[in-house]
SERO-4910 file (N, C-alpha, C, O; in steps of 0.05 Angstrom, whole numbers):
BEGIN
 pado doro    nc1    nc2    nc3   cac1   cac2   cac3    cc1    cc2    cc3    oc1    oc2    oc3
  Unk    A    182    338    134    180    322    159    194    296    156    188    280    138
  Unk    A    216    291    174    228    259    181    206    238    171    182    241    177
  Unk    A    213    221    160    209    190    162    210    175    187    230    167    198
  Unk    A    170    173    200    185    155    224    177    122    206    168    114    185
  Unk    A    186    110    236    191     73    229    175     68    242    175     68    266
  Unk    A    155     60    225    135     48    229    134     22    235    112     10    237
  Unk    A    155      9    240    155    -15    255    146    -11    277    132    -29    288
  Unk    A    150     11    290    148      4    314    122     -2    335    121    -11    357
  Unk    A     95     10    311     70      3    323     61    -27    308     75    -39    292
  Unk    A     32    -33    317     22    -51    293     17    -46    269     20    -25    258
  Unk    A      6    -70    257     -6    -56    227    -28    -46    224    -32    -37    202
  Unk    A    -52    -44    246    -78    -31    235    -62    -10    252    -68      6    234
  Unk    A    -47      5    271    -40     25    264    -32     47    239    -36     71    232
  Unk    A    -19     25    231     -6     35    204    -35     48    185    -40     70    176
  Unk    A    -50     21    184    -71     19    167    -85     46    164    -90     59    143
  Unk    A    -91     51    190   -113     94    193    -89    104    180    -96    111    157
  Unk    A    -58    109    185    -51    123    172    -46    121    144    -38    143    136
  Unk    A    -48     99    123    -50     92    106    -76    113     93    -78    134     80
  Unk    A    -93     93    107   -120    106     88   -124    138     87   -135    150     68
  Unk    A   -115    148    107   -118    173    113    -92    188     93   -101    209     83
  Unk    A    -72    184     86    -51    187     67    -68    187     40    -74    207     27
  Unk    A    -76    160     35    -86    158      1   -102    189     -1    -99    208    -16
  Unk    A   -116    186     18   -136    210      6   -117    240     -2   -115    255    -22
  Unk    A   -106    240     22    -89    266     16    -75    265    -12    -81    282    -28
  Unk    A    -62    251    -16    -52    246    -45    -65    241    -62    -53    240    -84
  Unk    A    -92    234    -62   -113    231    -80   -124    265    -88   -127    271   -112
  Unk    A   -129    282    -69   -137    309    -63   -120    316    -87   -125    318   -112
  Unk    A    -95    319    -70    -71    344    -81    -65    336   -113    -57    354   -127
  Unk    A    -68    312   -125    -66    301   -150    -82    321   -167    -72    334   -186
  Unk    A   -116    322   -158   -146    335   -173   -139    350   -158   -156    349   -141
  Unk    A   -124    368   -152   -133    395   -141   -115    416   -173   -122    434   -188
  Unk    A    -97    405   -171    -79    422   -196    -55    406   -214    -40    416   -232
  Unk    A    -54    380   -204    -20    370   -219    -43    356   -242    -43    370   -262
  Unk    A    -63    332   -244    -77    320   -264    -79    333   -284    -81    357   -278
  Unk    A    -81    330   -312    -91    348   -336   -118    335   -343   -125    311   -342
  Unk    A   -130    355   -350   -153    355   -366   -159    328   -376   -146    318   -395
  Unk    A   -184    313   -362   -192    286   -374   -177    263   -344   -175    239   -345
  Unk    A   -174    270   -335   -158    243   -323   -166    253   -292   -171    277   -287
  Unk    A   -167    236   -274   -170    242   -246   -160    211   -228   -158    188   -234
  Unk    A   -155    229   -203   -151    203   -193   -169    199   -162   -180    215   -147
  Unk    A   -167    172   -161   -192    152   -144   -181    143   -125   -157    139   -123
  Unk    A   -198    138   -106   -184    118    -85   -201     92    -80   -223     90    -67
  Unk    A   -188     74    -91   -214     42    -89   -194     29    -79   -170     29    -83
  Unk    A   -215     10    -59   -195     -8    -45   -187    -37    -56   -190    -42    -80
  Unk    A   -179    -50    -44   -155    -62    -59   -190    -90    -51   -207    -89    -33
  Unk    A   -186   -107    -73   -206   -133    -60   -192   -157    -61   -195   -175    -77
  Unk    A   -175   -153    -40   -151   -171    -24   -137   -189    -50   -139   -184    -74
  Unk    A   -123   -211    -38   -115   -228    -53   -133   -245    -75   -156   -252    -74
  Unk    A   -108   -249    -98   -134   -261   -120   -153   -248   -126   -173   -259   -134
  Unk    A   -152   -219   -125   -165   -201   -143   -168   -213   -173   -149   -221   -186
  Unk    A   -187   -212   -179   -189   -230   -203   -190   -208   -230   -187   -221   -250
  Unk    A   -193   -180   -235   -193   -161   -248   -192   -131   -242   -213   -120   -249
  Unk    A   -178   -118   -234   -182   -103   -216   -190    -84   -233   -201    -65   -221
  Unk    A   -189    -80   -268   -190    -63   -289   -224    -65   -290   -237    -45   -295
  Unk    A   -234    -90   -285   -263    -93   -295   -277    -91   -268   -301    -93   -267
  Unk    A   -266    -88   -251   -293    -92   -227   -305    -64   -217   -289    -48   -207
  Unk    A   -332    -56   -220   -338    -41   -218   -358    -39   -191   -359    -22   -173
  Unk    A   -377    -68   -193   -391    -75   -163   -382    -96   -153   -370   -113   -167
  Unk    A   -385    -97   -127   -380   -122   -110   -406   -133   -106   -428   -123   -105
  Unk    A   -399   -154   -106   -431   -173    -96   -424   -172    -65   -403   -166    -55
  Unk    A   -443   -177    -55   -457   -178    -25   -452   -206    -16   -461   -220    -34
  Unk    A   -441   -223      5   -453   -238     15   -477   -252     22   -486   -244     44
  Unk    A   -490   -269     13   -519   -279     28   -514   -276     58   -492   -276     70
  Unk    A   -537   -273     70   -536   -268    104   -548   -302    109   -566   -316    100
  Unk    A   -529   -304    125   -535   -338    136   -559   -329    167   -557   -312    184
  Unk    A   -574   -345    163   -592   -349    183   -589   -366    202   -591   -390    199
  Unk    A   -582   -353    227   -572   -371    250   -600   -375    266   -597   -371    290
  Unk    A   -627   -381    259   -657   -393    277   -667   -411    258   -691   -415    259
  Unk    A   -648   -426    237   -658   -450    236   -654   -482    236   -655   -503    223
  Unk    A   -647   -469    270   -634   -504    279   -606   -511    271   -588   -497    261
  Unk    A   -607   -541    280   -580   -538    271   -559   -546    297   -569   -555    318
  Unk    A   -534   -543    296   -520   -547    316   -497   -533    314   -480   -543    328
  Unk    A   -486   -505    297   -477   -482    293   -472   -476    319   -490   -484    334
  Unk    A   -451   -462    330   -439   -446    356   -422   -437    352   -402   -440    339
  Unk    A   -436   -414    375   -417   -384    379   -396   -392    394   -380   -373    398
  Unk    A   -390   -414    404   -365   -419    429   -343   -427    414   -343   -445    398
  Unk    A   -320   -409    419   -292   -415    411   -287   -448    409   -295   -465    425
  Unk    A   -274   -452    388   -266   -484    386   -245   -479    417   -235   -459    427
  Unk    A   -247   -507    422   -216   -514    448   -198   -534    425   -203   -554    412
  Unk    A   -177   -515    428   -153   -534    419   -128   -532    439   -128   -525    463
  Unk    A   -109   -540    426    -86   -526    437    -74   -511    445    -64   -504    467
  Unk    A    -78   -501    411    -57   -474    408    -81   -464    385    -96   -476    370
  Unk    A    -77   -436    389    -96   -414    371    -76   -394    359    -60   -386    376
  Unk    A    -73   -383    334    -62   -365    329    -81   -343    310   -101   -349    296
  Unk    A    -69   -316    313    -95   -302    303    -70   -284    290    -47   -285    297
  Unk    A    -84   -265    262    -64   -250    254    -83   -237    241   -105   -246    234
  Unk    A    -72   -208    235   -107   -187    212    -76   -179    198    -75   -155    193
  Unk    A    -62   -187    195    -39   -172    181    -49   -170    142    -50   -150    127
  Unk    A    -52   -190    137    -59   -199    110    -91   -190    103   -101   -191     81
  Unk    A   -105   -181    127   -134   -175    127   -130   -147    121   -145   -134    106
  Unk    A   -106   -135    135   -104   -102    131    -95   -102    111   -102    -82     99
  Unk    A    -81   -118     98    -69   -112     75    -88   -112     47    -87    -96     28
  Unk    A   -107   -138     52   -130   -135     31   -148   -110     30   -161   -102     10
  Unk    A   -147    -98     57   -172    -74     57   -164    -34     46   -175    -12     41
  Unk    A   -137    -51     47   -121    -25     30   -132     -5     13   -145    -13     -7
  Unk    A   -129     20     16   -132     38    -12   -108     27    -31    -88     14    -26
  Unk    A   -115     36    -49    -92     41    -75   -116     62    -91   -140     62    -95
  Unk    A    -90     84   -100    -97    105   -113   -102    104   -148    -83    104   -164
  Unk    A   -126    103   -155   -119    101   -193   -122    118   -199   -131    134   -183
  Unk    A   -116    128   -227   -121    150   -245   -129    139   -270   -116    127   -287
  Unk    A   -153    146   -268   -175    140   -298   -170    158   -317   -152    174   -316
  Unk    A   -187    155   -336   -175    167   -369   -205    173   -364   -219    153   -368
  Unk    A   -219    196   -357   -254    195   -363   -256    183   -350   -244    163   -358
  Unk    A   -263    180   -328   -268    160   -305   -278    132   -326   -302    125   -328
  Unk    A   -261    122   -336   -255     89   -342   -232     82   -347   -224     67   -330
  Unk    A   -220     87   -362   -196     68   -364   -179     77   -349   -179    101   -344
  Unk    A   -160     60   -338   -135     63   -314   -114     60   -332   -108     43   -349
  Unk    A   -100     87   -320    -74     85   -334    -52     93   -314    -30    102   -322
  Unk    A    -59     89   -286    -28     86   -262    -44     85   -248    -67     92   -250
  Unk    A    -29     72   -229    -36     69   -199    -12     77   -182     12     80   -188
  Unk    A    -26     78   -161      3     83   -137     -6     64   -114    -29     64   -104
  Unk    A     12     49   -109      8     29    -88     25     37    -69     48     42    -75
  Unk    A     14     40    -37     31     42    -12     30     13     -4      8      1     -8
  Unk    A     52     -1      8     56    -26      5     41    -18     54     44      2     68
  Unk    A     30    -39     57     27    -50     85     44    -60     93     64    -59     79
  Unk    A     45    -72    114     66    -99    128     52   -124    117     61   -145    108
  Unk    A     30   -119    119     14   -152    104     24   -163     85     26   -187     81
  Unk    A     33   -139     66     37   -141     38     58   -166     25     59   -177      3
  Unk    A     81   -170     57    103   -178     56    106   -198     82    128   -207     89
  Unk    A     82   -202     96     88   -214    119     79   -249    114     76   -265    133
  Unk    A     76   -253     90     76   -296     81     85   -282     49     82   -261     36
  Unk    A     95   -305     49    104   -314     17     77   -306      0     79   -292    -20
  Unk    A     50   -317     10     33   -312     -8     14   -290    -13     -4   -288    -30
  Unk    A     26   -273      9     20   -237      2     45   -232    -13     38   -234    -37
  Unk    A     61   -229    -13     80   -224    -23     81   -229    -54     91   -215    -72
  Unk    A     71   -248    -57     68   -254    -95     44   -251   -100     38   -260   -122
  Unk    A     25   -240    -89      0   -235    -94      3   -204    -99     -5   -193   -120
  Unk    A     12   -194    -87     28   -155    -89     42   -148   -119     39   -130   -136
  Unk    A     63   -179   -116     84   -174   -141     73   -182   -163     81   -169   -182
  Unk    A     53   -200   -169     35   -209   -191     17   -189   -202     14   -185   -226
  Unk    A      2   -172   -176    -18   -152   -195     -2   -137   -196    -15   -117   -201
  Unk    A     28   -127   -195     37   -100   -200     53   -104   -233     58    -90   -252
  Unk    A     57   -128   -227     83   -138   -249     51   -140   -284     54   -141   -309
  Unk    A     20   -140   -262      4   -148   -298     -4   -121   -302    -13   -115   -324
  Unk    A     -1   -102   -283     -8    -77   -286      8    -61   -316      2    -46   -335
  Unk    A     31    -75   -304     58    -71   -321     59    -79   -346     75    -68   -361
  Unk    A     44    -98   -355     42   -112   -369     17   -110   -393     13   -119   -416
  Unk    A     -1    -89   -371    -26    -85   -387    -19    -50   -395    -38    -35   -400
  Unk    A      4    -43   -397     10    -15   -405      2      1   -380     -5     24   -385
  Unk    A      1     -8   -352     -8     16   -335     15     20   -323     30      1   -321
  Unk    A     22     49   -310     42     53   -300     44     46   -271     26     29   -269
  Unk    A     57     50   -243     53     43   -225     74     58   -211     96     62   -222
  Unk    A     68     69   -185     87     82   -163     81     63   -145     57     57   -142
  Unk    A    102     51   -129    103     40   -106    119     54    -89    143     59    -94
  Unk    A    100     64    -60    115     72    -43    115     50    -16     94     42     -6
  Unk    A    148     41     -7    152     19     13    160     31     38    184     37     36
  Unk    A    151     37     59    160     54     81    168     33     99    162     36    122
  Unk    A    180     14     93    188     -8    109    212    -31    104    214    -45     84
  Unk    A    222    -30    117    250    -48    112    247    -78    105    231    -94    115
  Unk    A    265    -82     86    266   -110     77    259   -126     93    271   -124    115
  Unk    A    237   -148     90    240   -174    102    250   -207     87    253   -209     63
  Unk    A    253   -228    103    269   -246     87    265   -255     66    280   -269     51
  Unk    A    232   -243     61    221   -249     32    231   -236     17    243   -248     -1
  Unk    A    229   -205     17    249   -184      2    278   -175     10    279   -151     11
  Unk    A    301   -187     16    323   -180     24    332   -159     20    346   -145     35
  Unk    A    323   -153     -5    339   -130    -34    317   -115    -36    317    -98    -54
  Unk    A    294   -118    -17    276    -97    -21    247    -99    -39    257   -114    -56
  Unk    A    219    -95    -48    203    -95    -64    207    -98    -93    197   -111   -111
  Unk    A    225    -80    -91    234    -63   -126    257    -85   -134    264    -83   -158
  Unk    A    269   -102   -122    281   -135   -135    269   -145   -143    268   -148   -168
  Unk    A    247   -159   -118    223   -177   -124    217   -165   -152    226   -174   -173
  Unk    A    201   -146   -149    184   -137   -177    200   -146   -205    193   -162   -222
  Unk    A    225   -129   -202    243   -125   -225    248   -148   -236    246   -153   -260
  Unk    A    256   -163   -218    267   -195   -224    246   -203   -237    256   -216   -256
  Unk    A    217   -205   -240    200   -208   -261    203   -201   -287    188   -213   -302
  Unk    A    220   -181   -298    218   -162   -308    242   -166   -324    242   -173   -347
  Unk    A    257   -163   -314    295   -166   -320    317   -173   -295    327   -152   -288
  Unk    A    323   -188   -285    341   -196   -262    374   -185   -263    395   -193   -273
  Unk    A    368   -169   -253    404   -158   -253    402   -141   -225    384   -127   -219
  Unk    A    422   -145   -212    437   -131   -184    416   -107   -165    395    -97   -173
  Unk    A    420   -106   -158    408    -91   -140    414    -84   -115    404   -102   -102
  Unk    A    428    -65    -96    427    -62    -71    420    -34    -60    422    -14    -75
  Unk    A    414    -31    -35    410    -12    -26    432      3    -22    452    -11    -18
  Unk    A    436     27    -22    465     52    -17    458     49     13    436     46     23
  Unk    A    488     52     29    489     51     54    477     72     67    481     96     63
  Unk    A    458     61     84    442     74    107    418     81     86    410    104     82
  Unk    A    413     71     81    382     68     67    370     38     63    383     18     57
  Unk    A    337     40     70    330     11     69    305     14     67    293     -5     77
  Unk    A    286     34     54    261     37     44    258     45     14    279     51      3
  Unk    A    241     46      4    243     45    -25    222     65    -36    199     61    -29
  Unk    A    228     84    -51    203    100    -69    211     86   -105    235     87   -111
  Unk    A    191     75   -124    199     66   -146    183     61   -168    170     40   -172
  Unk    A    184     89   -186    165     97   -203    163     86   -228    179     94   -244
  Unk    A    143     64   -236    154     52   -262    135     51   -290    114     38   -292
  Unk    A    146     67   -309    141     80   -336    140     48   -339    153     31   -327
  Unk    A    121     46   -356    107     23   -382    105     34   -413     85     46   -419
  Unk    A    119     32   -424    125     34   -452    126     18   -471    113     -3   -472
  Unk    A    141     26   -488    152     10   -510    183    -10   -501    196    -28   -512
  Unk    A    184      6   -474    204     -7   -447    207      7   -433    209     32   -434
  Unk    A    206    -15   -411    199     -8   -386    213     -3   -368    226    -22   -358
  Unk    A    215     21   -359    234     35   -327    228     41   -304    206     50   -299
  Unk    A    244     37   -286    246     41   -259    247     64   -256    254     74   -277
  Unk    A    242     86   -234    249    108   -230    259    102   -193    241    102   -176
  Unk    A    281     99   -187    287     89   -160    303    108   -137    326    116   -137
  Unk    A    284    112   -121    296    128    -94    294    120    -71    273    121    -57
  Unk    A    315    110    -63    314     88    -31    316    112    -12    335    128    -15
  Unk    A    301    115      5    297    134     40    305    113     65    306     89     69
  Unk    A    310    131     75    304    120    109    291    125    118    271    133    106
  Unk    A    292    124    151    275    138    165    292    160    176    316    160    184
  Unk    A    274    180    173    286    216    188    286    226    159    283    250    156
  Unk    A    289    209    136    289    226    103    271    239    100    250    228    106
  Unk    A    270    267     89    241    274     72    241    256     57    261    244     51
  Unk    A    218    251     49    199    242     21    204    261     -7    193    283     -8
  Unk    A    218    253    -26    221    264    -48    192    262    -65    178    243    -63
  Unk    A    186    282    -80    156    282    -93    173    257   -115    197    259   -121
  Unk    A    158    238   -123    156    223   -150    146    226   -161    122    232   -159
  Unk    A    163    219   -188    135    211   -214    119    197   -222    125    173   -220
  Unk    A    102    202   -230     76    185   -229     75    190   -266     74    211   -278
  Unk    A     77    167   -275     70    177   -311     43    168   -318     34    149   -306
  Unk    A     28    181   -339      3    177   -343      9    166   -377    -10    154   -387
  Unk    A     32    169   -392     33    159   -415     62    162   -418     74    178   -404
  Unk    A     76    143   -443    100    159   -439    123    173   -447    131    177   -470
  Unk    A    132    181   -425    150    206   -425    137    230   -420    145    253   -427
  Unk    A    107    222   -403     85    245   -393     93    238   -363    105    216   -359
  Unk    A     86    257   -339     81    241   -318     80    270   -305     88    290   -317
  Unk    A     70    268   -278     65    287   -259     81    280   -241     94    259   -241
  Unk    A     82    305   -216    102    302   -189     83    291   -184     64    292   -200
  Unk    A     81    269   -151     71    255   -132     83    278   -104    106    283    -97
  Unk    A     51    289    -89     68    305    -63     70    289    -47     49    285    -34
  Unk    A     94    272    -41     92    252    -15    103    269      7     90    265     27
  Unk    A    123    287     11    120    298     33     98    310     45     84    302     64
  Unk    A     96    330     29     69    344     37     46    333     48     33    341     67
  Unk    A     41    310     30     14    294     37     22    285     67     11    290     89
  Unk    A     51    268     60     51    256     89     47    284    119     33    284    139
  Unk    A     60    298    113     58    316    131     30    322    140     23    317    163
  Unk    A     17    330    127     -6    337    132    -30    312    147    -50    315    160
  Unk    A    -16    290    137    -28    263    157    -18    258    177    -26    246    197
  Unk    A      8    270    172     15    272    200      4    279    223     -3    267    243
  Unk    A      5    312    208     -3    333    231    -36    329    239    -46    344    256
  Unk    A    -53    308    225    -85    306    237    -90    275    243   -111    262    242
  Unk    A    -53    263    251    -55    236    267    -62    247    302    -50    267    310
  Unk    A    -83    232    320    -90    232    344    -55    221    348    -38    207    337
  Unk    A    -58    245    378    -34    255    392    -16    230    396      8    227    392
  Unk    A    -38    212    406    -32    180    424    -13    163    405      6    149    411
  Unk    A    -25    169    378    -15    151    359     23    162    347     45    153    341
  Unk    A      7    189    349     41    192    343     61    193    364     85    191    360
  Unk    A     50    195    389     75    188    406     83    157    409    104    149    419
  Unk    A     64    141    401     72    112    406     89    105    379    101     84    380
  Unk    A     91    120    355    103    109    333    130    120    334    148    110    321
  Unk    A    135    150    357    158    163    364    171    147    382    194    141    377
  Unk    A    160    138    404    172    130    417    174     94    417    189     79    430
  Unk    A    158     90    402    155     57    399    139     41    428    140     18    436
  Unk    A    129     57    435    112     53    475     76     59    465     65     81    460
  Unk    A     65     30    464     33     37    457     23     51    487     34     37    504
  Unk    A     12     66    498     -8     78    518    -13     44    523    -16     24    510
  Unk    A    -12     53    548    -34     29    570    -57     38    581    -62     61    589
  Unk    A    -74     14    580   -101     31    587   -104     14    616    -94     -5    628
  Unk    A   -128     38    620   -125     55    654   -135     29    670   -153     17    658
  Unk    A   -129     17    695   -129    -11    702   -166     -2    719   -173     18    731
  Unk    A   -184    -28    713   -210    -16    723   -210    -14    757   -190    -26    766
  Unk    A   -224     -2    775   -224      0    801   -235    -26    807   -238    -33    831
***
């Protein structure tokens, strides 16, 4: 199935089809490609400034604030000027990312699908490249899949940003390509595995390595397809045609 461009809806659009992807590719991983001992998870991402993502096993709860004891607290919108609202960076924190445990404990890859959040301020953007670059760093491997075209933060794409942590040398996209698949082995040194798509491209399966010079296929077509085919009708014609449905004006 084509690559559509997902620009063209919002991002908690994107977001259902996100979450609904991880799983499929979480499935098809434990159904037959994983070997013996290892499986993979789907935990969500706990936004920016994740402070360990290797050790966190519970989340703490919030205290519940008690709004009946007095006070001068209100529900009424501040009046200002100007208001600006954005969940771009909210969708981005609430993310799956896919792991693969050793015995359900130790992580030894992840696959990250990058959001629009991921890349939409400077400080998503190095918050993305920081936990991928310690992942790297802590011997875990990592697939990043980017279904979205450079922005002015990434010119040259995700897999610069990253790399340039890493080793800084050249980079461009091959003409008529501007999305990124980029599988990267942690070793004794460390590699890229790089396949830039468009949109209308199949999805090439990637590798996903669990140790190295070990690694399994990744089904990204397939998976995507199949999220495809159980996206509501509405959604996929607005991402085809780039036209959200209007809703019905009241009598």
């Amino acid at each position: 199935m084509p690559l559509h461009d997902w620009t063209r809806v919002p991002s908690g659009l994107f977001h259902d089809f996100h979450q609904s992807w991880s799983i499929r590719i979480k499935d098809a991983l434990n159904a037959d490609r994983l070997p013996s001992g290892t499986v993979a998870l789907v935990e969500q991402r706990s936004g920016p400034r994740e402070p360990d993502v290797l050790a966190i096993e519970a989340r703490a709860r919030r205290p519940r604030l008690d709004l009946d004891t007095g006070g001068v607290a209100t529900q009424e919108p501040p009046a200002t000027q100007m208001i600006r609202r954005t969940g771009k960076e909210i969708y981005a924190g609430r993310a799956n990312r896919i792991v693969i445990r050793h015995h359900l404990g130790r992580i030894v890859a992840v696959i990250e699908i990058l959001s629009p959040g991921n890349k939409d301020s400077r400080a998503a953007l190095r918050d993305f490249v920081d936990k991928t670059v310690q992942f790297l760093r802590e011997g875990i491997h990592v697939l990043v899949v980017d279904l979205f075209p450079p922005t002015v933060r990434d010119p040259l794409g995700i897999h610069k940003v990253i790399w340039d942590e890493i080793e800084e040398e050249p980079f461009a996209f091959p003409p008529g390509k501007d999305r990124i698949l980029v599988s990267y082995e942690s070793g004794d040194e460390r590699v890229a595995y790089i396949e830039p798509v468009a949109v209308d491209d199949a999805l090439p399966d990637m590798p996903l390595f669990l140790a190295s010079q070990l690694h399994v296929a990744v089904p990204l077509e397939s998976t995507y397809q199949a999220t495809w085919d159980a996206t509501p009708l509405e959604l996929r014609q607005a991402v085809e045609t780039g036209v959200l449905p209007q809703a019905d004006e009241e009598e």
